[in-house]
PDB file of N, CA, C and O in Angstrom:
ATOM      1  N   UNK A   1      42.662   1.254  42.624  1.00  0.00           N
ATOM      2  CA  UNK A   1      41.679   0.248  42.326  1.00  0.00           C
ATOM      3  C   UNK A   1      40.277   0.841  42.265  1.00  0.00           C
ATOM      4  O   UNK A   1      39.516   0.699  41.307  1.00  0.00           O
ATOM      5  N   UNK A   2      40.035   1.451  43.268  1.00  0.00           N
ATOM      6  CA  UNK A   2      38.660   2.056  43.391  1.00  0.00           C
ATOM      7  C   UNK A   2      38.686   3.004  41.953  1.00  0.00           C
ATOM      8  O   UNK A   2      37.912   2.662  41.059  1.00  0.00           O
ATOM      9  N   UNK A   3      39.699   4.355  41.701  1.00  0.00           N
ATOM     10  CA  UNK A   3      39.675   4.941  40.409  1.00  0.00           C
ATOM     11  C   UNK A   3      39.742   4.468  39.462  1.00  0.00           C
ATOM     12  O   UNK A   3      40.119   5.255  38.593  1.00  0.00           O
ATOM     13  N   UNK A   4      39.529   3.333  39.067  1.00  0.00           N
ATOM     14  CA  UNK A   4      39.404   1.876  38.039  1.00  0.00           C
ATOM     15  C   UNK A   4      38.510   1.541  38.012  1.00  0.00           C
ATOM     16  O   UNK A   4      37.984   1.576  36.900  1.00  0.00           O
ATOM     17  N   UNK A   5      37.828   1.077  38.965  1.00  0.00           N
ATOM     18  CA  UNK A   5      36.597   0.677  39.272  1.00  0.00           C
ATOM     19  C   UNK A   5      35.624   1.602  38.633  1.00  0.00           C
ATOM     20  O   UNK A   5      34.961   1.130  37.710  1.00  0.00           O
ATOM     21  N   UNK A   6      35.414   2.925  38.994  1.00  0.00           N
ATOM     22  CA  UNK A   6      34.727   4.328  38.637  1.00  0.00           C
ATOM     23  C   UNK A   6      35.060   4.598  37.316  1.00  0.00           C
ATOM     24  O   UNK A   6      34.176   5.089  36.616  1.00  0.00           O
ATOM     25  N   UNK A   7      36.425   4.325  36.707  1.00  0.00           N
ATOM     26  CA  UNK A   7      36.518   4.615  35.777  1.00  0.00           C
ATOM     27  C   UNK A   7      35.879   3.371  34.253  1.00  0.00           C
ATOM     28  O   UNK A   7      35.779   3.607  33.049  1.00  0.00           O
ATOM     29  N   UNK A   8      35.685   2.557  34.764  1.00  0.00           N
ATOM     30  CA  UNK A   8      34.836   1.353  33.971  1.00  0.00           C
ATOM     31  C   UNK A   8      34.137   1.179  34.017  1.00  0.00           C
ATOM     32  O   UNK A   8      33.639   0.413  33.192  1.00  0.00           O
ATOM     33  N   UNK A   9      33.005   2.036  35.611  1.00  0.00           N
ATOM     34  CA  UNK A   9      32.042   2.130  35.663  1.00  0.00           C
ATOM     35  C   UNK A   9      31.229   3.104  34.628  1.00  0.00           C
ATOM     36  O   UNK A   9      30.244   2.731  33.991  1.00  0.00           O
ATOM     37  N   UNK A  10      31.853   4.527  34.559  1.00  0.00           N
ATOM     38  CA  UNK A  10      31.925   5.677  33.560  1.00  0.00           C
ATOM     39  C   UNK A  10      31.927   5.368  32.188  1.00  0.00           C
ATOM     40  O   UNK A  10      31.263   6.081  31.435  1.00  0.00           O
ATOM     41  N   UNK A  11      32.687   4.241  31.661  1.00  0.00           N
ATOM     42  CA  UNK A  11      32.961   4.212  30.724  1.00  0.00           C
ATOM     43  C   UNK A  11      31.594   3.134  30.576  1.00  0.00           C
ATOM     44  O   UNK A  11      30.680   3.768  30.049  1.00  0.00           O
ATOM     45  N   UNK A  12      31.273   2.027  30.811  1.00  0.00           N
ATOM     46  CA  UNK A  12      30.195   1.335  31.141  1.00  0.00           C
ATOM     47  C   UNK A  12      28.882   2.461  30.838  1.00  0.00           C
ATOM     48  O   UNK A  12      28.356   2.267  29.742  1.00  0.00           O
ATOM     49  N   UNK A  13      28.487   3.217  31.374  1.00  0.00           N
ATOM     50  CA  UNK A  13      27.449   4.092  31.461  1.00  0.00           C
ATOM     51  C   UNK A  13      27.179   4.659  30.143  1.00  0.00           C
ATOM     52  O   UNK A  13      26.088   4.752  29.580  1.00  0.00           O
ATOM     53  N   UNK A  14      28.910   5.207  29.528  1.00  0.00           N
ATOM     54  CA  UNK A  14      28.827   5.870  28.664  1.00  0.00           C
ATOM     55  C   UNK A  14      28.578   5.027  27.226  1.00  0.00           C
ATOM     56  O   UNK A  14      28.142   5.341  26.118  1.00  0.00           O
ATOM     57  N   UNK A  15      29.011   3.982  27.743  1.00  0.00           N
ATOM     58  CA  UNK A  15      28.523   2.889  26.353  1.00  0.00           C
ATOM     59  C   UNK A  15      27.069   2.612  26.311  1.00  0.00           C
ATOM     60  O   UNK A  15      26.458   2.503  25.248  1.00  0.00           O
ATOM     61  N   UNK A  16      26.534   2.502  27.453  1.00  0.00           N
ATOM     62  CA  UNK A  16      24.981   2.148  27.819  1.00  0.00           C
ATOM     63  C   UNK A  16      24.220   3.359  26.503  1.00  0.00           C
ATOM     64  O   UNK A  16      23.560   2.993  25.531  1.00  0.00           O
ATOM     65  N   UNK A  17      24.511   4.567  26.805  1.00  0.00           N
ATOM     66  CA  UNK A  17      23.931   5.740  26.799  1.00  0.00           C
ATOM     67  C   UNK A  17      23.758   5.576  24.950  1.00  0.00           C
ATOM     68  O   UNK A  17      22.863   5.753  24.123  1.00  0.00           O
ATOM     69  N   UNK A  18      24.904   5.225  24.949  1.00  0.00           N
ATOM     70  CA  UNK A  18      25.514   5.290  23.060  1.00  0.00           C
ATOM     71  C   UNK A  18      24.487   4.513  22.938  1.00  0.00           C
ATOM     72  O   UNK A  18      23.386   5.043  22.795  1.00  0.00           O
ATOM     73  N   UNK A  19      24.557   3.644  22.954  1.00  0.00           N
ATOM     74  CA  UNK A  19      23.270   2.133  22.736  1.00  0.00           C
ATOM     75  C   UNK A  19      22.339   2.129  22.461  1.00  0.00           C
ATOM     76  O   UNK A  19      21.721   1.741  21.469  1.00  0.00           O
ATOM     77  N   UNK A  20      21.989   2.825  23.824  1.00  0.00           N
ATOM     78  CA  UNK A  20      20.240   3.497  23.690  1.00  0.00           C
ATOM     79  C   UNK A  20      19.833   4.862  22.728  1.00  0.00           C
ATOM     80  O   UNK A  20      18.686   5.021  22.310  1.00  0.00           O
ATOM     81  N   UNK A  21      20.687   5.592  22.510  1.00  0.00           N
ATOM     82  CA  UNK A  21      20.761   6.281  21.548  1.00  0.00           C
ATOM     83  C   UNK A  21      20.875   5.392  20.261  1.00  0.00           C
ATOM     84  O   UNK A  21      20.450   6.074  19.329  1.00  0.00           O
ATOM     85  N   UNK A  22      21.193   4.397  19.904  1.00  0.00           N
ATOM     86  CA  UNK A  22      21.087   4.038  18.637  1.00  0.00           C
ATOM     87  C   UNK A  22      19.541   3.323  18.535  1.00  0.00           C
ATOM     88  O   UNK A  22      18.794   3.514  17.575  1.00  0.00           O
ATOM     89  N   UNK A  23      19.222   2.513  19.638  1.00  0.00           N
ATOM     90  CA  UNK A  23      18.552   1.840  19.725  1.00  0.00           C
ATOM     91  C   UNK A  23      16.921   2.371  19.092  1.00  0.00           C
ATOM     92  O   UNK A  23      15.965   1.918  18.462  1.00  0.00           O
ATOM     93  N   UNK A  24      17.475   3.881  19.881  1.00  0.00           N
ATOM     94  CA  UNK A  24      15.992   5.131  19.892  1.00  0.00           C
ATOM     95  C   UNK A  24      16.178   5.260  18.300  1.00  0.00           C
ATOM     96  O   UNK A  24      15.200   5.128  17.564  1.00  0.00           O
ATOM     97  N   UNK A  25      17.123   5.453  17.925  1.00  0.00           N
ATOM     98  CA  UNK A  25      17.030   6.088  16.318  1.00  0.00           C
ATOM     99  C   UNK A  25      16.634   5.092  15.496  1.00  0.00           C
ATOM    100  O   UNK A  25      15.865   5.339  14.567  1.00  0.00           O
ATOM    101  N   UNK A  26      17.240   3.488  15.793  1.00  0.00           N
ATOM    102  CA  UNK A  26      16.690   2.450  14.967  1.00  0.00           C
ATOM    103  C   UNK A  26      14.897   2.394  15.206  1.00  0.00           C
ATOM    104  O   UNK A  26      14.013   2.384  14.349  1.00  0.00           O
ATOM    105  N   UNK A  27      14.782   2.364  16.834  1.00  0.00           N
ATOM    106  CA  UNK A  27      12.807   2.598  16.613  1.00  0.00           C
ATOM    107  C   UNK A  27      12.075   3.672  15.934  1.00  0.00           C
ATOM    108  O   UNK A  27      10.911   3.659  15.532  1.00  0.00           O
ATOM    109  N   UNK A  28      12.653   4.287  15.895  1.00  0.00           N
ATOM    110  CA  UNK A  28      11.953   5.798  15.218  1.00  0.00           C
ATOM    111  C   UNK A  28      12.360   5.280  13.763  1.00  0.00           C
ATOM    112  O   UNK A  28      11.755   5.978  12.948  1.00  0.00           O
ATOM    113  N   UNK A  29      13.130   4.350  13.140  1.00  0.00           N
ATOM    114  CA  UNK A  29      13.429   4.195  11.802  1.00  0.00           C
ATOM    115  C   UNK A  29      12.704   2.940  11.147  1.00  0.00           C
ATOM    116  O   UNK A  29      12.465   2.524  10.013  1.00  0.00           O
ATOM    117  N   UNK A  30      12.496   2.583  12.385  1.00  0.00           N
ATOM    118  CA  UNK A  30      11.541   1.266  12.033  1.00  0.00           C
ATOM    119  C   UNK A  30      10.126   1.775  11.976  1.00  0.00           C
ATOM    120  O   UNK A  30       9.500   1.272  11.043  1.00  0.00           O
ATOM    121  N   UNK A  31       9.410   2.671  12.741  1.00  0.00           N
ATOM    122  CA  UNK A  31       8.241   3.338  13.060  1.00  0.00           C
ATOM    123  C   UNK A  31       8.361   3.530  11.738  1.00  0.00           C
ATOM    124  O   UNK A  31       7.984   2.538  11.115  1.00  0.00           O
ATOM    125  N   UNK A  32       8.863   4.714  10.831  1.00  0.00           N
ATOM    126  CA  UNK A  32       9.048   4.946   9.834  1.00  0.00           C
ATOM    127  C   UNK A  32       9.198   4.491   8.539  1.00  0.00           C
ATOM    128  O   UNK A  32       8.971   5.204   7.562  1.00  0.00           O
ATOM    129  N   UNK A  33       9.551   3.396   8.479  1.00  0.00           N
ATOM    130  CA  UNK A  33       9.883   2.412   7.230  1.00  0.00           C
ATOM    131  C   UNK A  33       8.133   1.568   7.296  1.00  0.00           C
ATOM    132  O   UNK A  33       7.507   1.152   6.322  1.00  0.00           O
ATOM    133  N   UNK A  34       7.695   1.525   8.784  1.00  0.00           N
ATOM    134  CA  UNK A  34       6.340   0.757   9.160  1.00  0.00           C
ATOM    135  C   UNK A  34       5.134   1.630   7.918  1.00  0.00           C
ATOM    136  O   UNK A  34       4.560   1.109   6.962  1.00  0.00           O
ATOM    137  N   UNK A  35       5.067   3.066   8.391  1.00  0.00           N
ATOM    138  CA  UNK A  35       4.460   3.385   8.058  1.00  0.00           C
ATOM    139  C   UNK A  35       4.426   3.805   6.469  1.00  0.00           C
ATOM    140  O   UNK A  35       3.343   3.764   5.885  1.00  0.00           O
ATOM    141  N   UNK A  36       5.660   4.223   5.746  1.00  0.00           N
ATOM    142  CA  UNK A  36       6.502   3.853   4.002  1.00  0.00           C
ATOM    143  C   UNK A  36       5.805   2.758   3.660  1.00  0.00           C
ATOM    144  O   UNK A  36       5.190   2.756   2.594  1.00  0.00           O
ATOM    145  N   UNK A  37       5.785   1.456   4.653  1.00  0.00           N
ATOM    146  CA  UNK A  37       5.430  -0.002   3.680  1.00  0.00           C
ATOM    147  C   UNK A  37       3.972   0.281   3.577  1.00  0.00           C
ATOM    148  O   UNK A  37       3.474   0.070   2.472  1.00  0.00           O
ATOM    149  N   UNK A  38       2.938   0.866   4.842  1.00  0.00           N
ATOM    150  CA  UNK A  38       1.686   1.176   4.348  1.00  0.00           C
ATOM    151  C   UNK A  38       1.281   1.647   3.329  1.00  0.00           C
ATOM    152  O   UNK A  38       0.528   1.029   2.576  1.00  0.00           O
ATOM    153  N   UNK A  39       1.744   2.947   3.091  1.00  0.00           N
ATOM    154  CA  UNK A  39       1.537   3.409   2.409  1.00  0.00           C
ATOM    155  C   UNK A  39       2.270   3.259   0.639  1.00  0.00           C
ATOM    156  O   UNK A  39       1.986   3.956  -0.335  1.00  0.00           O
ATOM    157  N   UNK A  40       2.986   2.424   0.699  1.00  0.00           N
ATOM    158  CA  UNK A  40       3.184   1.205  -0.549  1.00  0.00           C
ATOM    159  C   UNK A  40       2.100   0.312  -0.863  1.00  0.00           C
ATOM    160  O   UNK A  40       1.730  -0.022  -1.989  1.00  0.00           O
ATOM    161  N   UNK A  41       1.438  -0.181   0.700  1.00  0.00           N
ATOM    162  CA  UNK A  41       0.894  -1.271   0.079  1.00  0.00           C
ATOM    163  C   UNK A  41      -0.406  -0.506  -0.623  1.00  0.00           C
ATOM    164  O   UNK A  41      -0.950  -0.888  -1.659  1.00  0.00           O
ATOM    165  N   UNK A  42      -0.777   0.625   0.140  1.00  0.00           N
ATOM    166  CA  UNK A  42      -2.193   1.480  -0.511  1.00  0.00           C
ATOM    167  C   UNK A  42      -1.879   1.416  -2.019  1.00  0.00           C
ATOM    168  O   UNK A  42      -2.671   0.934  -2.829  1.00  0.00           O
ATOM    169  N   UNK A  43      -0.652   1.940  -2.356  1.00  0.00           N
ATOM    170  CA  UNK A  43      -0.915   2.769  -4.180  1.00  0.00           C
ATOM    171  C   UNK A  43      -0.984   1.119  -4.628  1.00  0.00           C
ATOM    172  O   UNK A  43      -1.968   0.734  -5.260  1.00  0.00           O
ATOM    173  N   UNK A  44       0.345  -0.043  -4.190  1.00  0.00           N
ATOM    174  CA  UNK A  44       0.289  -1.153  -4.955  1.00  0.00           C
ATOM    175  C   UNK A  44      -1.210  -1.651  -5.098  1.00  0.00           C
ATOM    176  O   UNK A  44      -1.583  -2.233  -6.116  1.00  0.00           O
ATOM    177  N   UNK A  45      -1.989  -1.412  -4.102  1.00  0.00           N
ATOM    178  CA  UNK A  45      -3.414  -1.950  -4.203  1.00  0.00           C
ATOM    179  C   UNK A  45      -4.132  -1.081  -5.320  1.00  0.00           C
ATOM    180  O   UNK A  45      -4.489  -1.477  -6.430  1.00  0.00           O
ATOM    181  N   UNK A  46      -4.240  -0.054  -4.887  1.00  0.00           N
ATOM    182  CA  UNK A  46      -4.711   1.278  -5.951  1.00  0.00           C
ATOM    183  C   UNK A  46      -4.211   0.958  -7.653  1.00  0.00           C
ATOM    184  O   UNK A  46      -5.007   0.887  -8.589  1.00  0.00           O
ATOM    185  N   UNK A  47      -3.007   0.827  -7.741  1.00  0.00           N
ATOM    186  CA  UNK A  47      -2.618   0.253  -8.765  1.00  0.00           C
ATOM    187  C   UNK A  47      -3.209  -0.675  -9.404  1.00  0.00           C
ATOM    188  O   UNK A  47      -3.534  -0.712 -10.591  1.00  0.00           O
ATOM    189  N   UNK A  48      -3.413  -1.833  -8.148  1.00  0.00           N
ATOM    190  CA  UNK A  48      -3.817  -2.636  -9.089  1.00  0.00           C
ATOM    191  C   UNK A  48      -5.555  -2.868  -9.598  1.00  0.00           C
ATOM    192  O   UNK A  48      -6.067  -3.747 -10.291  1.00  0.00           O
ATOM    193  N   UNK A  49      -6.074  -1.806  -8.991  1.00  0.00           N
ATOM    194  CA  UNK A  49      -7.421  -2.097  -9.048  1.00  0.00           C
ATOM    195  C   UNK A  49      -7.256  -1.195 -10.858  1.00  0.00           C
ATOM    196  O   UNK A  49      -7.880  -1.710 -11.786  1.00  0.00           O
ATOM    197  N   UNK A  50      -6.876  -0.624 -10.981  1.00  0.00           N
ATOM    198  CA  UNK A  50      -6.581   0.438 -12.048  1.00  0.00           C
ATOM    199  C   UNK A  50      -5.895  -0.357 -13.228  1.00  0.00           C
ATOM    200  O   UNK A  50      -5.967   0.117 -14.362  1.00  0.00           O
ATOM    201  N   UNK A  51      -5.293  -1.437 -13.025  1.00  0.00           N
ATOM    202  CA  UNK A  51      -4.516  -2.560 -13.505  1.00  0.00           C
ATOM    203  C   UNK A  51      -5.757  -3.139 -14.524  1.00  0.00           C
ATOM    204  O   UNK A  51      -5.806  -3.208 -15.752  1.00  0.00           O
ATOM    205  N   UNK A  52      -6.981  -3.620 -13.204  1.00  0.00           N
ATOM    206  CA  UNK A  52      -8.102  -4.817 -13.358  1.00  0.00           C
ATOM    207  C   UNK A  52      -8.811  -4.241 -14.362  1.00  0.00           C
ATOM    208  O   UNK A  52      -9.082  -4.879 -15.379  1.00  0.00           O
ATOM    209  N   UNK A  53      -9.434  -2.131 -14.068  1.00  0.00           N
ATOM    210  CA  UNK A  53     -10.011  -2.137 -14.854  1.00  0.00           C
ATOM    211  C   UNK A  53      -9.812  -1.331 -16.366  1.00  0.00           C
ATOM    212  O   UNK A  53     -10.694  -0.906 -17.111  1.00  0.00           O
ATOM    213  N   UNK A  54      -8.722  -1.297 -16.488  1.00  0.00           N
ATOM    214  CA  UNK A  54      -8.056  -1.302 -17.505  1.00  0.00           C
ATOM    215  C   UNK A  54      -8.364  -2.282 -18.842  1.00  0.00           C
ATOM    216  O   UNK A  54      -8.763  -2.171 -20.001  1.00  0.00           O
ATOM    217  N   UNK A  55      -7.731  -3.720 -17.530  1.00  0.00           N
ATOM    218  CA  UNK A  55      -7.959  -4.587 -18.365  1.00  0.00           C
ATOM    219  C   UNK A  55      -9.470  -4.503 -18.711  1.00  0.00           C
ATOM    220  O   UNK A  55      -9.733  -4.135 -19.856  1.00  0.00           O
ATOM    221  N   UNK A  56     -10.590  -4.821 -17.802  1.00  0.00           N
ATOM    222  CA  UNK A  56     -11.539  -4.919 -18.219  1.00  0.00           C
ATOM    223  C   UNK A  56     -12.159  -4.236 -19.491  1.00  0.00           C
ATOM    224  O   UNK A  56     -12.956  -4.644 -20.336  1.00  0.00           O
ATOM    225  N   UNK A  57     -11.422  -2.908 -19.293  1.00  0.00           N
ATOM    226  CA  UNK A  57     -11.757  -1.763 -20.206  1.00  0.00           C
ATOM    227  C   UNK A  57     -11.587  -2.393 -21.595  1.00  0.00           C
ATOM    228  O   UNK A  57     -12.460  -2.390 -22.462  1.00  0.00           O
ATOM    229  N   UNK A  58     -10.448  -2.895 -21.699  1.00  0.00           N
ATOM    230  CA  UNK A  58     -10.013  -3.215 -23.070  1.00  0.00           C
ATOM    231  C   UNK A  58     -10.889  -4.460 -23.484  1.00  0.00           C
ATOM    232  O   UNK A  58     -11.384  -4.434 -24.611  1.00  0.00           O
ATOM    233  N   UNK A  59     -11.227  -6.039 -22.301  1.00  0.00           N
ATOM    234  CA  UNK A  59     -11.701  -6.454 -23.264  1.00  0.00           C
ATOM    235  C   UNK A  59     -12.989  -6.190 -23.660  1.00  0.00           C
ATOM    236  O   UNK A  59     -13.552  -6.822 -24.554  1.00  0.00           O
ATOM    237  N   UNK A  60     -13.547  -5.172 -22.963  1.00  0.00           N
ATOM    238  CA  UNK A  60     -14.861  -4.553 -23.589  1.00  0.00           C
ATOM    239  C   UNK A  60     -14.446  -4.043 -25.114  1.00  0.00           C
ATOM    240  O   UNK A  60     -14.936  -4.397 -26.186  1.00  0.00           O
ATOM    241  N   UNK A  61     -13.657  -3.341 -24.922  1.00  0.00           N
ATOM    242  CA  UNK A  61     -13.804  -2.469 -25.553  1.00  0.00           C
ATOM    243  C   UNK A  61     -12.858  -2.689 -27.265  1.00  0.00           C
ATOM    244  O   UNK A  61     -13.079  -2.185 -28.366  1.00  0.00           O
ATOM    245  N   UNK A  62     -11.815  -3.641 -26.799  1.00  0.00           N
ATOM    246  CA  UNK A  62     -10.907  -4.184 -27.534  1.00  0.00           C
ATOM    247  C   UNK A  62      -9.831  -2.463 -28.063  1.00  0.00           C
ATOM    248  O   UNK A  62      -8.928  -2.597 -28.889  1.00  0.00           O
ATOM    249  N   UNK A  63     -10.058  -1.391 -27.603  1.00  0.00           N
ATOM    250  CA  UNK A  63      -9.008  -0.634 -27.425  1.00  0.00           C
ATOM    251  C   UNK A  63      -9.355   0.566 -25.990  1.00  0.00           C
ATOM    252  O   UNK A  63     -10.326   0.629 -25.236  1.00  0.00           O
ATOM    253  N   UNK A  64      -8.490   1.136 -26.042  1.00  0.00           N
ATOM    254  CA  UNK A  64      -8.323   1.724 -24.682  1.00  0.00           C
ATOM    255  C   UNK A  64      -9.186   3.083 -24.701  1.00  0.00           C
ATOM    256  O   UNK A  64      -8.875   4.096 -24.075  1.00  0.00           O
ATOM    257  N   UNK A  65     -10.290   2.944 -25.499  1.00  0.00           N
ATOM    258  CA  UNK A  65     -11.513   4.425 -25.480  1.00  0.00           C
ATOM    259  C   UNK A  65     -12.127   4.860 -24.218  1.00  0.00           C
ATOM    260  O   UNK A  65     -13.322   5.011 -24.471  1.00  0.00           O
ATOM    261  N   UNK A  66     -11.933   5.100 -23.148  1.00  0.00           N
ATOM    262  CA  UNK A  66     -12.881   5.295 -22.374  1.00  0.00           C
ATOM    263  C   UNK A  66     -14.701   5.597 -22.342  1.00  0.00           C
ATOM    264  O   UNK A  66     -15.646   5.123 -21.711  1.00  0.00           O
ATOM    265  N   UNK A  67     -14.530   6.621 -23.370  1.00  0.00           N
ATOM    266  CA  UNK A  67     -15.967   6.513 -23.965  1.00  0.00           C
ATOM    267  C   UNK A  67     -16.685   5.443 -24.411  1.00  0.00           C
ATOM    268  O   UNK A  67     -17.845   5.188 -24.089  1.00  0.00           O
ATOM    269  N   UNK A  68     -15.901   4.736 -25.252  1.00  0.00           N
ATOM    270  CA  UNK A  68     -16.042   3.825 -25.713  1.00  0.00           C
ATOM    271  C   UNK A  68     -16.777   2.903 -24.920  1.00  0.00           C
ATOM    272  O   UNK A  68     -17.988   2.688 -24.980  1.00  0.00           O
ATOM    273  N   UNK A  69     -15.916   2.365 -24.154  1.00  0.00           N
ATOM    274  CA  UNK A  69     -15.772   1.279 -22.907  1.00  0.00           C
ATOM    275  C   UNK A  69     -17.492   1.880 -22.497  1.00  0.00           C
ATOM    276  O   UNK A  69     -18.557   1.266 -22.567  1.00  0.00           O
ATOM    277  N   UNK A  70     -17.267   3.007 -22.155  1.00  0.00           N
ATOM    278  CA  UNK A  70     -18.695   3.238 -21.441  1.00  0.00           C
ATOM    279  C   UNK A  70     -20.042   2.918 -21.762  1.00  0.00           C
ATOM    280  O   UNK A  70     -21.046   2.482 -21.199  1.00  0.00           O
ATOM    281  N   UNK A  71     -19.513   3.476 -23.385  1.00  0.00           N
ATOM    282  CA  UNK A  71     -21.570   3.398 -24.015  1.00  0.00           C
ATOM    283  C   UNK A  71     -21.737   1.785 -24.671  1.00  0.00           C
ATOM    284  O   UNK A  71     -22.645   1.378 -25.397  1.00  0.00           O
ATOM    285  N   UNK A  72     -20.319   0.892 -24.056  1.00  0.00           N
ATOM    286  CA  UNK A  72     -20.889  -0.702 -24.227  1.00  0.00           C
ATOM    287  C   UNK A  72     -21.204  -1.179 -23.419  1.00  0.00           C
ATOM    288  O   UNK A  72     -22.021  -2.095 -23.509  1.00  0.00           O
ATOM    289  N   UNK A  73     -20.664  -0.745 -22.181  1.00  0.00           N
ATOM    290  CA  UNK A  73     -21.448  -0.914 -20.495  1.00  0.00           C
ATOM    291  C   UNK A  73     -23.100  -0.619 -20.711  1.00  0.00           C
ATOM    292  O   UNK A  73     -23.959  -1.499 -20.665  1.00  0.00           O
ATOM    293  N   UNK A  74     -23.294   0.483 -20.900  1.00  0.00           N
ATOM    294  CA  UNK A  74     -24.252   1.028 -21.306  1.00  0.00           C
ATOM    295  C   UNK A  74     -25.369   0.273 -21.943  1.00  0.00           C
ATOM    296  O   UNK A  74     -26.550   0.355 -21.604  1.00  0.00           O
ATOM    297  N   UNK A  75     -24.672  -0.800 -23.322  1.00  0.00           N
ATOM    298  CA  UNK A  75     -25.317  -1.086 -24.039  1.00  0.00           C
ATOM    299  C   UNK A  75     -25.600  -2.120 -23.167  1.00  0.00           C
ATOM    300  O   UNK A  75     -26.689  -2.151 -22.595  1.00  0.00           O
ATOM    301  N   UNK A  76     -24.665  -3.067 -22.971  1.00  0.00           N
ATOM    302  CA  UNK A  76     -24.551  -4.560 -22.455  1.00  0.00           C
ATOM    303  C   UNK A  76     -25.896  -4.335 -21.317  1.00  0.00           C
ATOM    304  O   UNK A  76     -26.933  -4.976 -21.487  1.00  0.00           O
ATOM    305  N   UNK A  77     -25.694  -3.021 -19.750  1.00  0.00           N
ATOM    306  CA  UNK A  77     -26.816  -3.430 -18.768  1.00  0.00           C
ATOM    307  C   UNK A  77     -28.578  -2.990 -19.621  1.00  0.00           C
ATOM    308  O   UNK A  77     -29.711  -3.059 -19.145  1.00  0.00           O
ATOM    309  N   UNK A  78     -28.033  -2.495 -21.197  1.00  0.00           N
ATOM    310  CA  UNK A  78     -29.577  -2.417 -21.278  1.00  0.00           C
ATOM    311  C   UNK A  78     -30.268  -3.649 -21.763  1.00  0.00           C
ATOM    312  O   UNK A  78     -31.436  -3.994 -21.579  1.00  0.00           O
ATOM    313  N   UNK A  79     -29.302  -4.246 -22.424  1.00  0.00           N
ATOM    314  CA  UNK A  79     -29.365  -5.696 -23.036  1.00  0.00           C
ATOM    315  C   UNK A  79     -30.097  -6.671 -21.622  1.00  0.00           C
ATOM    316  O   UNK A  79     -31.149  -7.293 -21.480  1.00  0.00           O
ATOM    317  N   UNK A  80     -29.325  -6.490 -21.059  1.00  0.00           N
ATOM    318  CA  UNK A  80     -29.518  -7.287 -19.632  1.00  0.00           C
ATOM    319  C   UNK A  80     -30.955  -6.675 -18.909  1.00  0.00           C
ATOM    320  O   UNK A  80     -31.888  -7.336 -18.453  1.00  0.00           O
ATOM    321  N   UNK A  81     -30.818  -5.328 -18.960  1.00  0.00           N
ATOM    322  CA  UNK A  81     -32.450  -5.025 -18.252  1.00  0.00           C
ATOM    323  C   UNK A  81     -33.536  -5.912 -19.418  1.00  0.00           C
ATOM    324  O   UNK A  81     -34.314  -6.752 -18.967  1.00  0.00           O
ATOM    325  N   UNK A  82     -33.483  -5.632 -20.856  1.00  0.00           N
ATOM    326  CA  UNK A  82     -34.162  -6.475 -21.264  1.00  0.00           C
ATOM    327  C   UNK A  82     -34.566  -8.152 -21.332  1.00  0.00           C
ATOM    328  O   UNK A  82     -35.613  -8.784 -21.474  1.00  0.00           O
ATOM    329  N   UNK A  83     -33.479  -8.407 -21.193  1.00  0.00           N
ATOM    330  CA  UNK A  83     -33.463  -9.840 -21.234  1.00  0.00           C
ATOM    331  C   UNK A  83     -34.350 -10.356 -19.937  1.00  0.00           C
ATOM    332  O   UNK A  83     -35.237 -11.208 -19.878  1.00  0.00           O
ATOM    333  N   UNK A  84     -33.646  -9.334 -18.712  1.00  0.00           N
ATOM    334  CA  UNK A  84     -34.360  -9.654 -17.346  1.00  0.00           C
ATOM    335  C   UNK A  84     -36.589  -9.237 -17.453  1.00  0.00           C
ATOM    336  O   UNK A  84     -37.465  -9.721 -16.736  1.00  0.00           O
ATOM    337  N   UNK A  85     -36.698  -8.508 -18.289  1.00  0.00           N
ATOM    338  CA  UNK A  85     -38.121  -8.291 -18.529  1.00  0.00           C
ATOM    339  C   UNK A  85     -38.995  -9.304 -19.276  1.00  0.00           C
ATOM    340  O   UNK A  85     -40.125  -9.738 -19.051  1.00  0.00           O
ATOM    341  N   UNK A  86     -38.066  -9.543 -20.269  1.00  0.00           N
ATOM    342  CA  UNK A  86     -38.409 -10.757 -21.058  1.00  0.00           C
ATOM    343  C   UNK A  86     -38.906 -12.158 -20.039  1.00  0.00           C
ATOM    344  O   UNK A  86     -40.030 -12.653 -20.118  1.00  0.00           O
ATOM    345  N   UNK A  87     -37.915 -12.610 -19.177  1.00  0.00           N
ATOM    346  CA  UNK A  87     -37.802 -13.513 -18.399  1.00  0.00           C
ATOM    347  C   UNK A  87     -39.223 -13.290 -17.460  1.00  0.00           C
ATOM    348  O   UNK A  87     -39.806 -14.252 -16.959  1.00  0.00           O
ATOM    349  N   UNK A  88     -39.649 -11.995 -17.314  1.00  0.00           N
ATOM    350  CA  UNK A  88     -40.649 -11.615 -16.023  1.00  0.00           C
ATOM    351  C   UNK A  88     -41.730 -12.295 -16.686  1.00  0.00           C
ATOM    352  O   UNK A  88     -42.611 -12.860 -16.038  1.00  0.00           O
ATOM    353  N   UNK A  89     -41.710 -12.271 -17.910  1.00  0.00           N
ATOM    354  CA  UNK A  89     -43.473 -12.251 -18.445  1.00  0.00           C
ATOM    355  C   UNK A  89     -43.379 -13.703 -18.520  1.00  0.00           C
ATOM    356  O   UNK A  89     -44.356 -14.367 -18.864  1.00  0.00           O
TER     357      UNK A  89
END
């Protein structure tokens, strides 16, 4: 009875042990997947800012020139510095 006892106790322990060994590998896998989704959510954000000015790009620009896009920026805040001088006087 007693070598029964010890022996379910043993076996008890040894299941404990298994457990916590999984338990440790699932936290370290969760830690891990934690820090994967961060760094998802960075590029998805990154993405999408790159998304916005894309778009923006185009409807400036009505095609995808970068140059382009630029020297109407360009044009548009000089338009606007003028308009704002106009308004001063």
């Amino acid at each position: 009875m007693l070598e029964d006892i010890k022996s379910r106790i043993e076996k008890l322990v040894s299941l404990y042990e298994t457990e916590k060994r999984k338990s440790d590998g699932l936290a370290a896998e969760l830690e891990a997947l934690k820090a994967e989704l961060e760094e998802a959510k960075v590029t998805i954000s990154g993405l999408r800012e790159k998304i916005d000015n894309l778009k923006l790009q185009s409807a400036l620009t009505g095609s995808g020139d970068p140059a382009l896009a630029k020297e109407r920026i360009t044009k548009l805040v000089r338009e606007i510095d003028r308009c704002i001088k106009l308004l001063e006087k």
